[in-house]
N, C-alpha and C positions, 0 to 999 in steps of 0.2 A: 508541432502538433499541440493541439488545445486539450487541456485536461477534461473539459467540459464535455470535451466529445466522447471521451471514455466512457463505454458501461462497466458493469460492476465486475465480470468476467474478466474486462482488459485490464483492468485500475490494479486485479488479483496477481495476474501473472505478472505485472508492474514493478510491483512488489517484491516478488520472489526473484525476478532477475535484478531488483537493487540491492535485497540480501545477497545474492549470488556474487554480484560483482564487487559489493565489501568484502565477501570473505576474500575473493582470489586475491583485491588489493592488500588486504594485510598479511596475507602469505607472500605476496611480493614483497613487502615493507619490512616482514620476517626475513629476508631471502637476502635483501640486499643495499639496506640502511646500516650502517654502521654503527652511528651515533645510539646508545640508548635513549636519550630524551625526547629524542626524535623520534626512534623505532616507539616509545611509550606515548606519545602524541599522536602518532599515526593509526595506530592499533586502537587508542579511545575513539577517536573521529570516525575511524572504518567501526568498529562493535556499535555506535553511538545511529547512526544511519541505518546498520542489519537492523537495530531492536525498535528503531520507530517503523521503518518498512513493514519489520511482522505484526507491529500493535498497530498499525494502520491497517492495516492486512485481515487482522481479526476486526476491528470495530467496523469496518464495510462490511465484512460478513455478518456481524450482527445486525448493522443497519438492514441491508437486505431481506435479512429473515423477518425482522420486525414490518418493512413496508410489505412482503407476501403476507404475513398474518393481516396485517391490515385492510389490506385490497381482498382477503378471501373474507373478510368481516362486516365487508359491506364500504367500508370508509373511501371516499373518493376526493378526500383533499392532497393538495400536491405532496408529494413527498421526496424529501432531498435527505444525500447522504453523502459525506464528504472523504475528498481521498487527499490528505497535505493541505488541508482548507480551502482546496476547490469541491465546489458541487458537480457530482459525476449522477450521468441516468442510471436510471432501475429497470431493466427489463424482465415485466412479467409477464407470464401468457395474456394477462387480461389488457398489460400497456402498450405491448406489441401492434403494430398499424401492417 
């Protein structure tokens, strides 16, 4: 699946199930690594993934908000908002076909 193809909706819950599945992995890593150095690698890597998912997660939202204020302002130039440094669509009532 092409990130491109995502709108802002799907790019969201995207998001929230790569936070979801960090945390399970580092309860698993908690549950049944031995090694500390490892369990401590493991656990940065999985926290390290949740906390970009959620700040990706908020900066689409605010993208979003910003292209609705725009398009209710009159402004009709393109407008792009990225999810992981891909460009994802914006669907507003007025871009909707």
């Amino acid at each position: 699946m092409n990130l491109s193809d995502f709108d802002v909706d799907a790019a969201r819950n995207a998001s929230l199930v790569a936070l979801g599945i960090s945390i399970f992995i580092a309860l698993l890593v908690l549950k049944f690594v031995k090694s500390l150095v490892t369990k401590l690698i493991l656990i940065i890597a999985c926290g390290l993934v949740g906390f970009l998912s959620f700040t990706q997660r908020d900066a689409l939202t605010a993208c979003a908000e910003k292209v609705t204020a725009q398009i209710e302002a009159g402004d009709t130039d393109t407008f792009d908002c990225s999810f992981f440094g891909r460009k994802i669509r914006v669907n507003t009532p007025s871009l909707k076909t």
